[in-house]
N, C-alpha and C positions, 0 to 999 in steps of 0.2 A: 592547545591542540584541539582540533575538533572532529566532528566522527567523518566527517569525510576524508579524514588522515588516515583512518580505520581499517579503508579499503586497500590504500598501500601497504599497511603492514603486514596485511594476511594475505597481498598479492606483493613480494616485495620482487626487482628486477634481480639483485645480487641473493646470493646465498646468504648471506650475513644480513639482518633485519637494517633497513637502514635510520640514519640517525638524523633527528630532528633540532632544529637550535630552541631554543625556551630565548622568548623576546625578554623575559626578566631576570636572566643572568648570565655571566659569560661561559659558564660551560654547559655543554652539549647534553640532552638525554639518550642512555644509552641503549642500545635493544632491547637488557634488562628490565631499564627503567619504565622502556615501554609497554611490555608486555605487563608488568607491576601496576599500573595505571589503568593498564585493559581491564586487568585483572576487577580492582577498586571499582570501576565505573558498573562494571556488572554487577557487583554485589551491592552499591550501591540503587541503581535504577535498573533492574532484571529485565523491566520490560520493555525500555527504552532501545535498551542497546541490544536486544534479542531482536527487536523488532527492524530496527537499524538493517543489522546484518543480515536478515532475513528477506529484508526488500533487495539488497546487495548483491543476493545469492552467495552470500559466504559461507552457509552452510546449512544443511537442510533442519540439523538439531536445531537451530535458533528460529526456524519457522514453526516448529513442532510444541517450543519453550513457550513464543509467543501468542500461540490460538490458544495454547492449556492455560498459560496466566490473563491471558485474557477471558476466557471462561470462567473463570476463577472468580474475575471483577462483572462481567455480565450478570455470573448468579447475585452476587451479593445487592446490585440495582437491580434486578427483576422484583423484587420484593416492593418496588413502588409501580408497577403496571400489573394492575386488579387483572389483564387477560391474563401474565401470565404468573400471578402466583395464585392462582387457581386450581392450577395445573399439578399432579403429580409431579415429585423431584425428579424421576429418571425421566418424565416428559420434556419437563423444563429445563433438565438438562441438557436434552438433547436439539431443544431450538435454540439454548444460548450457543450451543457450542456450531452448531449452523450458523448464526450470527456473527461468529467471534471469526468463523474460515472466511464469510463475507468478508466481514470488515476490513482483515490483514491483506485479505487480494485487491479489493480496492486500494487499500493505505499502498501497495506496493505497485501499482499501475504507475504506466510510465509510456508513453509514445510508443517505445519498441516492443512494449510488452505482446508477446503473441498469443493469437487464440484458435482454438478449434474451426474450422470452415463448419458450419451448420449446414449449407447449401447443398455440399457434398459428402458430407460426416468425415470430412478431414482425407478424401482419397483425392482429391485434386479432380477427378472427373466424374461427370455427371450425365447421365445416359451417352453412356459411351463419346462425350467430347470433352475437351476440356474446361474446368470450371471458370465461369466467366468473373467470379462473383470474388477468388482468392488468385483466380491467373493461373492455376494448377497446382500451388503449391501446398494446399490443404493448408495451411493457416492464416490468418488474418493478423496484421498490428493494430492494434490499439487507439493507435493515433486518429485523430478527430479528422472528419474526409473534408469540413470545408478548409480549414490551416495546415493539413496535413503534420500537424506534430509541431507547428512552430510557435503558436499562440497566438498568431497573429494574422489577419486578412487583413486583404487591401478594401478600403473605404470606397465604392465605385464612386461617389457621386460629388466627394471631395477631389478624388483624385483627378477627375472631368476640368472640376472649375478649377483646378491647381495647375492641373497640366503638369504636375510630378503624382508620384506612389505618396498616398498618405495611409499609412497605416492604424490597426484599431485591435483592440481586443475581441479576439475571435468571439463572436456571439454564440457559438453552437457550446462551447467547450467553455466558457469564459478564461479564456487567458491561459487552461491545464495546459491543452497542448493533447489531451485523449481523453477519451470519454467515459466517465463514472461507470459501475454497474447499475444496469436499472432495479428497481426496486420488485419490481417484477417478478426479474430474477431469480430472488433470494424469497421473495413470498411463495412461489413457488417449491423450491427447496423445502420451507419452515414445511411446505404441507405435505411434503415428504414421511417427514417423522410426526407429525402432530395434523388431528384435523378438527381441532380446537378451535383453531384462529380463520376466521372468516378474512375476506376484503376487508371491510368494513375496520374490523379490530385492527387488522393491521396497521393499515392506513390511520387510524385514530392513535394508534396507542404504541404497537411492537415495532413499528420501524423507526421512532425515534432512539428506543434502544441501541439499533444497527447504528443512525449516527450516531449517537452519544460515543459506543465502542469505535468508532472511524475517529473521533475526536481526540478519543483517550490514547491512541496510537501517537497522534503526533505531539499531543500534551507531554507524554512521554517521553518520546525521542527528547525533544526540548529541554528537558529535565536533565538527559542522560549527557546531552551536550555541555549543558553545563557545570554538571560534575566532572566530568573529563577537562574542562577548561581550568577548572580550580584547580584541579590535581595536579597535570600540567604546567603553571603558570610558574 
């Protein structure tokens, strides 16, 4: 079983959870069993399968689970970046845990993911016309504008001497399909709560942190899948 099974069970069609075949024996796991197995996989990898559900929208506690244990793991790495254990604890805590809400928003971006129109501050129109920039609907997807969400563009200059579509890994997005948060971003944020951290430092030191915690998300999930697979099998 693996965690994209996950999503049917806590959206099932019937009222009765439905039942899964195990390819390693003849009988069936039962709702029981599954919910038994969910159960395991959480306590086993907390942050995996918090994280999972959480990009899922299955439930807003698993997002809430996932930025606190991930804060959790940011403080305990801060302690090798000299800018930031420098810092006061309630300071440092409060740029990991800005770090930690980055990180989970990115780890959970996805093509359709929607965002605030900035053009318009999300009311659709803009000196009194409508917004050119979201179409009027105050939010933007996600999705990368040269692939538009697919991964992929057309290669102009193969497809010329081909005289068919050849296709290529979208350059702008490489292959996501939507585009990262910029780094920007989130330095901005950090200087929110702290104004500690220069360009400079960041750039040098604290935004490796951010990826590190973007890595540990899907490190995670990985982990969490495969405990689910063992339990499962």
């Amino acid at each position: 079983m693996k965690l994209e099974s996950v999503v049917k069970c806590h959206c099932p069609r019937s009222a009765s959870p439905s039942v899964v075949s195990s390819p390693c024996s003849p009988d069936d796991i039962s709702g029981t069993d599954i919910m038994a197995a969910l159960g395991m996989a959480l306590k086993r990898a907390p942050l995996g399968y918090s994280a999972f559900c959480g990009k899922m929208n299955l439930s807003h506690h698993d997002k809430e689970r996932t930025v606190r244990l991930l804060t959790a793991i940011g403080v305990n790495r801060s302690v090798f970046y000299p800018a930031l254990r420098k810092l006061v604890d309630s300071e440092r805590l409060a740029v990991v845990r800005v770090l930690a809400n980055y990180a989970f928003l990115d780890y959970a971006r996805s093509p359709d993911t929607e965002l605030p129109c900035h053009a318009c501050n999300s009311t659709g129109w803009k000196k009194g016309k409508r917004c050119t920039k979201c179409g009027g609907k105050g939010v933007m997807r996600a999705a990368c504008k040269d692939c538009k969400g697919r991964g992929q563009s057309v290669h102009r200059q193969k497809t010329q001497m081909q005289g068919v579509p050849v296709y290529q890994h979208c350059q702008r997005c490489a292959g996501r399909g939507f585009e990262r948060i910029a780094s920007a971003v989130v330095f901005r944020a950090v200087c929110q709560v702290s104004e500690a951290i220069s360009q400079d430092t960041w750039n040098k030191s604290v935004k490796q942190l951010l990826s590190f915690l973007i890595s540990e998300l899907y490190r995670e999930e990985a982990w969490a899948e495969k405990h689910l697979s063992v339990i499962t099998k």
